[in-house]
N, C-alpha and C positions, 0 to 999 in steps of 0.2 A: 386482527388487532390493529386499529388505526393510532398513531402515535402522532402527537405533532410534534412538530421542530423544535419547539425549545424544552420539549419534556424530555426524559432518558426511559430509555427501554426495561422492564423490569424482567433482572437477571432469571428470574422462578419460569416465565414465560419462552425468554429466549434459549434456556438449555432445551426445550421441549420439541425443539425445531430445527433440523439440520441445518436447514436454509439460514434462520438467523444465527446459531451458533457459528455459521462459518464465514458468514458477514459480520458478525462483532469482532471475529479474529478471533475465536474461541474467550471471550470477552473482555476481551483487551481494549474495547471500544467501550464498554461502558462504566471505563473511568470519570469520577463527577467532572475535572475538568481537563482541557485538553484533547481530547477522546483519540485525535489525529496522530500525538503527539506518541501517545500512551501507546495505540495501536502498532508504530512505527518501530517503538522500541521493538514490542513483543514479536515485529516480521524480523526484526535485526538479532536478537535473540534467538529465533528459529535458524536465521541464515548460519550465525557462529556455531551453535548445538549441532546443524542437521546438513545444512547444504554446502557450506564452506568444503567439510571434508570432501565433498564429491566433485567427479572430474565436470570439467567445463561445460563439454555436452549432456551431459547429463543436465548441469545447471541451467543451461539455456532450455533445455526439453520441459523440466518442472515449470520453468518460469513461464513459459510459451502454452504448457496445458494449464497451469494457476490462473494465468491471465483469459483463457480462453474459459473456463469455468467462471472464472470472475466474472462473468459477464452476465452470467445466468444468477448466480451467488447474489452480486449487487440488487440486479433485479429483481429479484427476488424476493429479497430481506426489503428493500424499498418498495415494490409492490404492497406487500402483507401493511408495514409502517402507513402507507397513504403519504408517504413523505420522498423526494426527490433526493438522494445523499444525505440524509441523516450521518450526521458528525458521529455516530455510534458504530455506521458502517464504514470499516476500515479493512474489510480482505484486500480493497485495492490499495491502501498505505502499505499493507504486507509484500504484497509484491512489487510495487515503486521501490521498496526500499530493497529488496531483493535484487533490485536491477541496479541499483546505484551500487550495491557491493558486489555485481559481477565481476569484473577487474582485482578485487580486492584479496583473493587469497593468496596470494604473494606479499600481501604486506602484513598487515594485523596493527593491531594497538592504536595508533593517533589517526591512520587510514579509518577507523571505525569510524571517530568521533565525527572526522571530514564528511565519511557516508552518507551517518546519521542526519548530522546538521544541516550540511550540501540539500538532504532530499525534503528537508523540512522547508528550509528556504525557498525551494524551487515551485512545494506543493502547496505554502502559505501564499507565498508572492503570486503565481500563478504569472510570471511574463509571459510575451505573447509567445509562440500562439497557444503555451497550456492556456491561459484566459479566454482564449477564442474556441479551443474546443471545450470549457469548463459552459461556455451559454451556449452554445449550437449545438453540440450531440447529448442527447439526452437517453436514456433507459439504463441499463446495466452499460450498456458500452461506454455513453456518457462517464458515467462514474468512474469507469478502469480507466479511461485514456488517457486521462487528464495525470493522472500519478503515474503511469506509464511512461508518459514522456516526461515528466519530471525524473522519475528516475534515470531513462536515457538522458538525458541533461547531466546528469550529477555522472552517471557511466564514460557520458564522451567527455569531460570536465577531467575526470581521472586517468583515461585511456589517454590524452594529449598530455598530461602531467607524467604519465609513465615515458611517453614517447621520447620527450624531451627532459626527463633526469629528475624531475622535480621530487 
């Protein structure tokens, strides 16, 4: 199924296919608008439901094998599309935002919303070098890396706000 960029993926198609069900973010990506946005929530939602309870290591191990599957996942679901990052694919906003709420189960409540927005910021805006790796690395990796370091951005943004009392 070739998709172009400004079309959306039709849902009947994508449960039919591991690959793209798990690049929509179980389809949380094929919200009509936003898709990033929409996606972000539903990895933040998984984080509070599923990952929060769990110890540190643990969280880092999911996040480190998510991201490492991401990359086949992206690939993947973009292959099949004929499209580069389709805005529908968001397993890599699931896990940017996984990473931006690394730090965060010691806090809860307003630390969310800081997460949330922090990692939307960082993956909208793209400053350097997310920008620089958003046009140079391209395939499945491409796509993870870029929200990857956005989340680390938004991660070391809150680890230095812990550090120093904020």
């Amino acid at each position: 199924m070739t998709i172009l960029a400004d079309m959306r993926p039709d849902w009947r198609q994508v449960i039919r296919d591991p690959w793209q069900l798990l690049g929509t973010g179980l389809l949380s990506g094929l919200a009509p608008r936003a898709p990033g946005t929409f996606g972000s929530l539903a990895g933040l939602l998984v984080w509070i439901l599923w990952l929060e309870g769990l110890s540190l290591p643990v969280q880092v191990a999911v996040i480190v094998a998510a991201s490492v599957m991401g990359i086949r996942i992206c690939g993947e679901t973009s292959r099949r599309w004929g499209v580069h990052d389709h805005g529908a694919i968001v397993w890599d906003e699931w896990v940017g935002q996984w990473i931006a709420c690394l730090v965060l189960p010691a806090w809860g409540g307003w630390e969310w919303l800081w997460a949330f927005a922090g990692f939307r910021l960082f993956d909208i805006l793209k400053p350097w070098p997310i920008s620089w790796l958003d046009r140079h690395v391209h395939g499945g990796l491409g796509i993870m890396l870029d929200d990857v370091l956005a989340g680390a951005c938004v991660l070391a943004l809150s680890f230095a706000a812990l550090l120093y009392g904020f």
